[in-house]
C-alpha positions as CSV (number, residue, x, y, z in Angstrom):
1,X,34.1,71.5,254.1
2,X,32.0,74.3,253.6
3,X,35.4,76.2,251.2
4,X,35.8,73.0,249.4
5,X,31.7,72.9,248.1
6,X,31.7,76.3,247.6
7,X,35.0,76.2,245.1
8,X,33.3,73.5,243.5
9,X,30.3,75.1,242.8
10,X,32.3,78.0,241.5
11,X,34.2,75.6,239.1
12,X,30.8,73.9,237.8
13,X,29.3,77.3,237.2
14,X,32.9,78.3,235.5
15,X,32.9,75.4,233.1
16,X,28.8,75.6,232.2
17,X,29.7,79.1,231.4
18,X,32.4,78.5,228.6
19,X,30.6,75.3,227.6
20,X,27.9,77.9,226.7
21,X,30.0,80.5,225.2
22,X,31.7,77.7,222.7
23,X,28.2,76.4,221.7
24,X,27.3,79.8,220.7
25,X,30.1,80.6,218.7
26,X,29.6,77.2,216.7
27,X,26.3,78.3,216.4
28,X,27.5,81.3,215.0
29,X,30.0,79.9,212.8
30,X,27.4,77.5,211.2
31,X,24.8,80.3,210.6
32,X,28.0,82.3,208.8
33,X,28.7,79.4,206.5
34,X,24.7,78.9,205.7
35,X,25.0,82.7,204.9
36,X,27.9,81.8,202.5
37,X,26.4,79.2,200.9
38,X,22.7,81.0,200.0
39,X,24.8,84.1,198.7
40,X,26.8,81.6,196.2
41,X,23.3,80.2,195.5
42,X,21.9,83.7,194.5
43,X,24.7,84.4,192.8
44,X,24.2,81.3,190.7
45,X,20.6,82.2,190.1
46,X,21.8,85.4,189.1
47,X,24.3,84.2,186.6
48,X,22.2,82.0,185.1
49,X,19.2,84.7,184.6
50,X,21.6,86.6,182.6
51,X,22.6,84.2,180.4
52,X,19.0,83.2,179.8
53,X,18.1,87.2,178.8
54,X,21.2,87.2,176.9
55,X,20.4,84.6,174.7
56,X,23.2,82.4,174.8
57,X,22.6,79.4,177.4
58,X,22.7,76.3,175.9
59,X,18.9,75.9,177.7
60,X,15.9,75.7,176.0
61,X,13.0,78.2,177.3
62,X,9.4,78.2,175.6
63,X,10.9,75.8,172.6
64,X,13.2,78.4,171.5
65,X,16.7,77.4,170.4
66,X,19.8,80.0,171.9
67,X,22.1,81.5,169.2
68,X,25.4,78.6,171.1
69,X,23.3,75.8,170.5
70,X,22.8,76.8,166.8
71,X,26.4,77.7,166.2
72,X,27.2,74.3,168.5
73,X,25.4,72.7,165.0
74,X,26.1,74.3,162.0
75,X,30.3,72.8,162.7
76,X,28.8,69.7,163.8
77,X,27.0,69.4,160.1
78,X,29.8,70.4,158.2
79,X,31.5,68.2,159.5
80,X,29.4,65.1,158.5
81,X,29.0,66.4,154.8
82,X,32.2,66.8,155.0
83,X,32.9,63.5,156.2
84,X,30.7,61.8,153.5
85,X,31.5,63.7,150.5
86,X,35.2,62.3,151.3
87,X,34.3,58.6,151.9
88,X,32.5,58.7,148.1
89,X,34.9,60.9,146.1
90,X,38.0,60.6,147.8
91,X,41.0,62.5,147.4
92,X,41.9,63.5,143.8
93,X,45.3,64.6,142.0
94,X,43.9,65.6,139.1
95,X,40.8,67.6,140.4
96,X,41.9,69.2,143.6
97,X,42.4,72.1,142.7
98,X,39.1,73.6,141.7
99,X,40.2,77.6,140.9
100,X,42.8,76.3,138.4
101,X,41.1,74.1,136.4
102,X,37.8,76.8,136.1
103,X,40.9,78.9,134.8
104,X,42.3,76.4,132.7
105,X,38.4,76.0,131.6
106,X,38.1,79.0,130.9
107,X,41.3,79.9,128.9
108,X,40.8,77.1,126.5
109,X,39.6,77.6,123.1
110,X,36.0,77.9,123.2
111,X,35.7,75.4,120.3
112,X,36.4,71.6,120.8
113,X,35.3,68.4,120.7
114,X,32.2,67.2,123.0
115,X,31.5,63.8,122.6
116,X,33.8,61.1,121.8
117,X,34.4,61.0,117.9
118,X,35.0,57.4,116.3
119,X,35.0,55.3,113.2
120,X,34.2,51.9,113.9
121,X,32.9,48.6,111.4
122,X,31.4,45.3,112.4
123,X,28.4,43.4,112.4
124,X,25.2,41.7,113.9
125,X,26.6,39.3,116.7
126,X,26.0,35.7,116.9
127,X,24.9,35.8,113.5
128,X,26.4,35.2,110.4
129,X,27.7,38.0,108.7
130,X,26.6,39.3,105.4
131,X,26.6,42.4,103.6
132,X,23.2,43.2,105.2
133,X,24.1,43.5,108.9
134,X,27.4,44.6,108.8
135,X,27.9,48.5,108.3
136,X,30.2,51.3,109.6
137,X,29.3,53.6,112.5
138,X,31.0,56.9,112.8
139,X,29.9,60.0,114.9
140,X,31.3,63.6,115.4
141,X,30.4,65.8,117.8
142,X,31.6,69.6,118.7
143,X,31.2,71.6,121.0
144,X,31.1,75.7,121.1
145,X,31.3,77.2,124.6
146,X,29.6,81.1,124.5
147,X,30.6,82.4,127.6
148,X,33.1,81.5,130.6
149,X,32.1,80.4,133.8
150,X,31.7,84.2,134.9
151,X,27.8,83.8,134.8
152,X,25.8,83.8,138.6
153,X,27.1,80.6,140.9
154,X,30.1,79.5,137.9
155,X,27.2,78.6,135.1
156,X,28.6,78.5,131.0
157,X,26.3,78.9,128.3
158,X,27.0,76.3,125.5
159,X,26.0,74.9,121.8
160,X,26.7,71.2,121.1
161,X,26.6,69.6,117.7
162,X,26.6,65.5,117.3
163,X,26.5,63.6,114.0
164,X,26.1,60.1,113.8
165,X,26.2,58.4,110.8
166,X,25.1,54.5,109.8
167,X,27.5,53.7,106.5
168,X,26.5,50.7,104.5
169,X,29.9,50.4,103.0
170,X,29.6,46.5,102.5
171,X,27.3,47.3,100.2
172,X,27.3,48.1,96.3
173,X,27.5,52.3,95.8
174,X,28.3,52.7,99.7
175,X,25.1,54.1,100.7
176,X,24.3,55.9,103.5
177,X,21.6,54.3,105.5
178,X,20.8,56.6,108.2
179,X,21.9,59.9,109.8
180,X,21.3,61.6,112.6
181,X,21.4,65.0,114.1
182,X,21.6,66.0,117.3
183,X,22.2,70.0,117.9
184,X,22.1,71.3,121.5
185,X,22.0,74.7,123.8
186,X,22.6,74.4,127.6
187,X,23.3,75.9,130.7
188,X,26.1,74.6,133.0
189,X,28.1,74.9,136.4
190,X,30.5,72.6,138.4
191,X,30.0,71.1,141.4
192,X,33.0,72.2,143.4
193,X,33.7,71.2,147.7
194,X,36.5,72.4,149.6
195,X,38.0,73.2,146.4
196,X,37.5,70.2,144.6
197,X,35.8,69.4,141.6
198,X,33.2,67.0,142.3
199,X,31.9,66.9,138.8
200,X,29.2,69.0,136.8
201,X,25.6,69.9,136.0
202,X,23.6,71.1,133.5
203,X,20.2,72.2,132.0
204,X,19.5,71.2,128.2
205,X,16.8,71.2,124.8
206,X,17.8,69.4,122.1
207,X,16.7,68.5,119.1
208,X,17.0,65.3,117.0
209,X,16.1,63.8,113.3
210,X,17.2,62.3,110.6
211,X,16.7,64.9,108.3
212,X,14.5,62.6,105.8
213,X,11.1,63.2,104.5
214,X,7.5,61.4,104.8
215,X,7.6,57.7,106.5
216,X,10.9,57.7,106.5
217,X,11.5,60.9,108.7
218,X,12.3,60.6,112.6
219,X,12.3,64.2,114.9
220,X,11.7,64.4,118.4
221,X,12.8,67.5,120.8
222,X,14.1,66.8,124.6
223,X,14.2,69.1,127.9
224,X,17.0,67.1,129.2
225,X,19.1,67.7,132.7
226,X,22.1,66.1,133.2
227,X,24.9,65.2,136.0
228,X,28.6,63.8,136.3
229,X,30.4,63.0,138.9
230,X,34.3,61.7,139.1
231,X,34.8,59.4,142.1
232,X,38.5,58.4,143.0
233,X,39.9,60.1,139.9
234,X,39.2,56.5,138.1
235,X,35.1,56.0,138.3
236,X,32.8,58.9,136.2
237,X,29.1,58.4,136.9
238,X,26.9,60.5,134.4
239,X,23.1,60.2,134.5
240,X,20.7,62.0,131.9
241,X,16.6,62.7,131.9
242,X,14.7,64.3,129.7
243,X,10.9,64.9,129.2
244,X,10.0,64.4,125.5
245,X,8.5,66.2,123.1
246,X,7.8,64.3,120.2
247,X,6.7,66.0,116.7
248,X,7.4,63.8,114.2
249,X,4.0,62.3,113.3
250,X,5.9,59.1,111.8
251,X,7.8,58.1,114.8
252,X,4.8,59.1,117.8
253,X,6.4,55.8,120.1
254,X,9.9,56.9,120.1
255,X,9.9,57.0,123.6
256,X,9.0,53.6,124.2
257,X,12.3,51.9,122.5
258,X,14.5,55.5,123.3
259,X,13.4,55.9,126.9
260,X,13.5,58.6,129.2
261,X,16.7,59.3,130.4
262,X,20.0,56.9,131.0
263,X,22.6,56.3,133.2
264,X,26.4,55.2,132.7
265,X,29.5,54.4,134.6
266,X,33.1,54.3,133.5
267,X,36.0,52.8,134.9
268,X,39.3,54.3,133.5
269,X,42.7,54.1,134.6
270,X,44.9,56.8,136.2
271,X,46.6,57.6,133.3
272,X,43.6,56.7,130.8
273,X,45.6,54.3,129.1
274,X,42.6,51.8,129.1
275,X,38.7,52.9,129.7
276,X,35.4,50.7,130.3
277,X,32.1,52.2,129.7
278,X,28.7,50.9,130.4
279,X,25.6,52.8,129.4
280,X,21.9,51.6,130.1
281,X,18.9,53.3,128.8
282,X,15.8,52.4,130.4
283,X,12.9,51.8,127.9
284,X,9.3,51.5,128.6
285,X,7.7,47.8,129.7
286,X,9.3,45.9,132.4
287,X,12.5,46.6,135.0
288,X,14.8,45.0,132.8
289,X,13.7,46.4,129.5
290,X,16.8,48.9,128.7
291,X,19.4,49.1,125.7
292,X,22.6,48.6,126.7
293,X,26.0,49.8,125.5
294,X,29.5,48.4,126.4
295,X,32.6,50.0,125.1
296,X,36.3,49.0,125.3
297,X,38.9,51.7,124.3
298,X,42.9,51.5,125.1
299,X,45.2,54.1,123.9
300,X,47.4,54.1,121.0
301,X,50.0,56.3,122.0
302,X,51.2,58.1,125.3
303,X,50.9,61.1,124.0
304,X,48.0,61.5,122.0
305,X,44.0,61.1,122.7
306,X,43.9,58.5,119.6
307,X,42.3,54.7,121.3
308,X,41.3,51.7,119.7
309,X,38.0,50.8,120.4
310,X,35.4,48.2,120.5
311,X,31.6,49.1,121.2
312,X,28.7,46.2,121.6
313,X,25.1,47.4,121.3
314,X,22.0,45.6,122.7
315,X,18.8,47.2,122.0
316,X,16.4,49.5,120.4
317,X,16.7,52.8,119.4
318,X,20.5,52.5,118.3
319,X,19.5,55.0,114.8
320,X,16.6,56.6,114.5
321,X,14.9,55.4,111.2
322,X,15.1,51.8,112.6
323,X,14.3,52.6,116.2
324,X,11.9,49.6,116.2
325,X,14.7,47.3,115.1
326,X,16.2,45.0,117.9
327,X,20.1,45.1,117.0
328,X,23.2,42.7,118.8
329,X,25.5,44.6,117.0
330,X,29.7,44.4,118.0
331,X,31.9,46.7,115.8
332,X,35.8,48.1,116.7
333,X,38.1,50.8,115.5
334,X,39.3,54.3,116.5
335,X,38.4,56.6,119.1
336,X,39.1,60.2,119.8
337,X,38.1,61.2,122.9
338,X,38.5,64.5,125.5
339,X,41.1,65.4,127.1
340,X,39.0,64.9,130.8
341,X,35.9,62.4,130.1
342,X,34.1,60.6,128.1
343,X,30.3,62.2,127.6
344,X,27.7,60.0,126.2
C-alpha cells in the first residue's frame, strides 16, 4: 500500500512537471511571435518614414502635394482634354496630319486669293423689282502672306486686300453706286492637337471706306481678333470681334447697324461639292437685332473651285454709304472660292 501511494505521488509530480515545462515553451513561442510581429511593425514605420522624407508617398503632410501624386494628375488631365477635343472635332482625313499641311502652307505661293470672290445680280426680295433695287454685287479679295509659319509658336505675318463693289448695271450709264475697301495686316498661327489641325487664330487692324469725299464718305478702322475651327471635316465655325475706331465724322453710328464682331457656321460636304453658310452680325439694340447672311454655293465642275451661288442679305450695314438702309436683298451667280474654306 505504502509502494503503490508512493509511485503515485511520483507520477503526479512527473506529469505537473511536464505540464509546466509545455506551458512555458508556449509561453515562449507566443512572446517570439509578438517579437515578430512589432519588428514587422517597425519596419513598416520605417518604410513609410522614408518615403515621407523622400517625397514620393502618395500622403499629404502639412498640405503639401508629393511629386507621384502630381505626376498621378498631369496623365489623368491629358487624358480628359484629350477625350473632349475628340468628341467635338472628331477624326479628320483631310487635316490629320498637321506637319504636312504647315509644309504644304508654307510652300505655296505666298500670293492668293483670301476671301471668296463672286459676281452675283438680283434684287430687293418680296418686292417688286425695278431698276432701282436691283444691282450687281461683286467682291475680290487677295491675300499676300510675308513670312512662313517659322515665326515664335507657328505665327505668319500677312496683308489682305478686299473689294466690294455695288454695280447699278440696271441702270442708264451703269454707274457705280458704292465701293468699298477693306486693306488688312495680321498676325496668325494654327491651332494644332496631337497633330491635328484644329483650325486657326489671328490678331488684326483693318481699315475700311468708301473712298468718297464730304457727306458721302464712310471710314472707320478695326482691332479685330479672329478664330476658326473645322469640326468633322464638314462644319467650319469662324467668329470675329473687333473694337472700333471710328474717324469718319459722317458716319460716327457705324457701329450701331455694323456691330461689333460676328459669328458664322458652314456646313459643306466632304468633297465640297455643295456648301451652306450662315453669317450673323450682332448690331446694337435688342438680342435679336443682327444682320444676317445666308449663302448657297454648289460646284460647277469636279475639278475646278468655280460654284454657282446664291447669297440672301437681311440687314444693315450691307455697303457702307447706305449703312442706315434696311435691305432684303436675294442675288445668285458665280463663286470662286479657296482651296480649304470659306473666310468671311
Amino acid at each position: 500500500m505504502k509502494r503503490l501511494l508512493f509511485l503515485t505521488s511520483l507520477l503526479f509530480l512527473f506529469f505537473v512537471d511536464a505540464h509546466s515545462q509545455i506551458m512555458t515553451k508556449q509561453d515562449s513561442i507566443k512572446a517570439v511571435d509578438d517579437s515578430i510581429a512589432l519588428l514587422h511593425k517597425k519596419i513598416h514605420d520605417l518604410a513609410q518614414l522614408k518615403h515621407q522624407l523622400d517625397g514620393t508617398s502618395p500622403v499629404r503632410r502639412r498640405g503639401k502635394v508629393f511629386a507621384d501624386e502630381k505626376n498621378d494628375s498631369v496623365p489623368a488631365i491629358r487624358e480628359a482634354a484629350r477625350r473632349v477635343i475628340g468628341s467635338l472635332f472628331g477624326e479628320s482625313r483631310q487635316l490629320s496630319n498637321a506637319d504636312s499641311l504647315l509644309r504644304a502652307f508654307d510652300n505655296q505661293p505666298s500670293f492668293g486669293m483670301y476671301k471668296d470672290n463672286y459676281v452675283i445680280t438680283g434684287t430687293e426680295a418680296f418686292s417688286r423689282t425695278n431698276r432701282w433695287n436691283s444691282d450687281c454685287k461683286f467682291q475680290v479679295s487677295i491675300r499676300q502672306r510675308l513670312t512662313n509659319s517659322t515665326l515664335p509658336f507657328n505665327t505668319h505675318i500677312y496683308l489682305t486686300y478686299t473689294q466690294k463693289a455695288f454695280w447699278d448695271i440696271y441702270r442708264e450709264s451703269f454707274p457705280f453706286r458704292d465701293l468699298n475697301f477693306n486693306p488688312t495686316i495680321g498676325i496668325g498661327r494654327p491651332l494644332i492637337h496631337n497633330n491635328r489641325l484644329l483650325g486657326t487664330i489671328g490678331l488684326e487692324f483693318e481699315h475700311e471706306s468708301n473712298g468718297k469725299d464730304q457727306d458721302a464718305s464712310r471710314s472707320w478702322n478695326k482691332i479685330s481678333a479672329n478664330s476658326l475651327f473645322v469640326f468633322r471635316d464638314r462644319w467650319v465655325f469662324q467668329s470675329k470681334l473687333w473694337i472700333p475706331i471710328v474717324d469718319g465724322d459722317s458716319n460716327p453710328d457705324i457701329t450701331q447697324y455694323m456691330g461689333y464682331g460676328f459669328a458664322a457656321l458652314t456646313y459643306s460636304s466632304l468633297q465640297r461639292k455643295y456648301n451652306i453658310s450662315c453669317v450673323v452680325t450682332k448690331r446694337a439694340g435688342a438680342f435679336f437685332d443682327a444682320n444676317v447672311m445666308l449663302n448657297f454655293s454648289v460646284r460647277m465642275f469636279s475639278n475646278e473651285d468655280i460654284y454657282l451661288y446664291v447669297e440672301y442679305y437681311d440687314g444693315y450695314g450691307e455697303s457702307m454709304l447706305d449703312y442706315k438702309e434696311y435691305r432684303q436683298r436675294i442675288r445668285a451667280g458665280i463663286s470662286i472660292k479657296t482651296n480649304m474654306f470659306s473666310i468671311f
